[in-house]
N, C-alpha and C positions, 0 to 999 in steps of 0.2 A: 504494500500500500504506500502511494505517494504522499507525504505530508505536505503541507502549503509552506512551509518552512522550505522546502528543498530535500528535505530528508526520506529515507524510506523505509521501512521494514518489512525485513526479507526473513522468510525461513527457508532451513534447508534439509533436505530426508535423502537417505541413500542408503537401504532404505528408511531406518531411522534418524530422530530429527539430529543436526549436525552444529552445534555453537557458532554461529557469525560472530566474527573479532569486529566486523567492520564495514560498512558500506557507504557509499556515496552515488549521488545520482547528479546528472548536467545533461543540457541540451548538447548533442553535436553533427553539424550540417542538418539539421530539421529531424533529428532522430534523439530518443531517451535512451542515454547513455549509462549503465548500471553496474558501478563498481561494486566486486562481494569479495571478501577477502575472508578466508579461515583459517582458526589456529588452534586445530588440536590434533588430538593421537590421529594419527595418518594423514597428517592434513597442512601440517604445520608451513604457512607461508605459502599456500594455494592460494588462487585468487579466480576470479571470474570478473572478464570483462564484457561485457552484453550489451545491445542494441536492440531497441524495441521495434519491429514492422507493425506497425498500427494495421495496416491492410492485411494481413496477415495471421496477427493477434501470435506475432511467433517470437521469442528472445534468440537472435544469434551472434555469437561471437568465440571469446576464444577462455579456454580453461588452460591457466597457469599450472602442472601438479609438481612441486616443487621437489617431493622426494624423487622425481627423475629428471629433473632439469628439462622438460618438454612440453610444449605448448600445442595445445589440441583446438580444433574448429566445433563448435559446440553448437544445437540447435534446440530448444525447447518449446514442444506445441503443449497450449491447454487442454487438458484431459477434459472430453465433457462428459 
């Protein structure tokens, strides 16, 4: 959920729920931009960078996984 502030809260499941250290959201080039950053057991210094398609209704971008040093192309659709 987007706050009026700027802010957002984000949960995360894989499959259970996963501690966010951190998040931030910005406009960029006409798109919602969705920084998520984790930091626990297996997780430490992950992060997630996402871009919302409103047309779409789809978050794509890219996942950080820090314990391999490699960065992955990520897509997420709404379950309905």
């Amino acid at each position: 959920m987007v706050r009026p502030v700027g802010t957002v809260e984000a949960r995360y499941f894989n499959p259970r729920e996963i501690t966010i250290a951190g998040t931030d959201i910005a406009l960029w080039k006409g798109l919602v931009n969705l920084f998520i950053k984790l930091e626990v057991e297996g997780y430490p210094g992950s992060r997630y960078t996402l871009y919302y398609y409103a047309e779409r209704d789809a978050l794509a971008g890219f996942y950080y996984q820090a314990a391999v040093q490699k960065t992955f192309e990520v897509v997420f659709l709404r379950k309905e």
